[in-house]
C-alpha positions in Angstrom: 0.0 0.0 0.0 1.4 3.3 -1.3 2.0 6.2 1.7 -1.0 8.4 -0.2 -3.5 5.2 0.3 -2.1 5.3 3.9 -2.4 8.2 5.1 -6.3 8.3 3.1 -7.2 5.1 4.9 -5.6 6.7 8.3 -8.0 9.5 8.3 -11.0 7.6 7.5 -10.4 5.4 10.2 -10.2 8.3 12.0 -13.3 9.9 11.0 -15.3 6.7 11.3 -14.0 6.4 15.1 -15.0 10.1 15.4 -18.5 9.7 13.9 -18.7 5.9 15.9 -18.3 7.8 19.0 -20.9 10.9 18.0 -23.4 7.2 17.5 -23.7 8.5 13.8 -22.7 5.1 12.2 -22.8 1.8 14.1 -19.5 0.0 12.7 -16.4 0.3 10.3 -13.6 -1.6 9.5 -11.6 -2.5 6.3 -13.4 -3.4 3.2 -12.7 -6.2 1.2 -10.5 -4.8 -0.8 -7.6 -2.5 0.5 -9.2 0.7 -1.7 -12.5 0.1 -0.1 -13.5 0.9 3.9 -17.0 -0.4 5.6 -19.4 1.7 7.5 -22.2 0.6 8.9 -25.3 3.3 8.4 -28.6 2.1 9.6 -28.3 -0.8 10.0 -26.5 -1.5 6.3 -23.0 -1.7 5.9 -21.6 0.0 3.0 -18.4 -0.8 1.0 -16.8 2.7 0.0 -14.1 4.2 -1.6 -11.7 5.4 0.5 -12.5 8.9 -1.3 -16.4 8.3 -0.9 -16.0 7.1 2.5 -13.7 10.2 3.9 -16.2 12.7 2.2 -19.4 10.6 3.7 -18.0 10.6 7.2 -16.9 14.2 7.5 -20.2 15.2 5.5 -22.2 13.4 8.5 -19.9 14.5 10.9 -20.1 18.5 10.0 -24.2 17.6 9.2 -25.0 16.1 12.9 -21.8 16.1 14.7 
């Protein structure tokens, strides 16, 4: 894994634990696929793009944090 893809996958994890905390998703983790990260939402977990999934959390975060 390239240090960009790091440092992407370091702040998602981040902003999942952030948004995990403010009970705005109910579970993360790594994806199937070392591109991808999964957040649970309501109930459904998602498999994202590291891109999508940085601009979903901090977009939920900014919306109900």
């Amino acid at each position: 894994m390239n240090g960009k893809i790091s440092g992407l996958r370091d702040e998602v994890e981040r902003l999942a634990e952030e948004a995990f905390n403010l009970k705005l998703i109910s579970g993360y983790g790594d994806g199937p696929d070392s591109s991808e990260y999964q957040i649970v939402f309501k109930g459904e977990p998602r498999h994202l793009p590291l891109e999508h999934a940085r601009s979903f959390l901090g977009n939920l975060i900014k919306q109900f944090g």
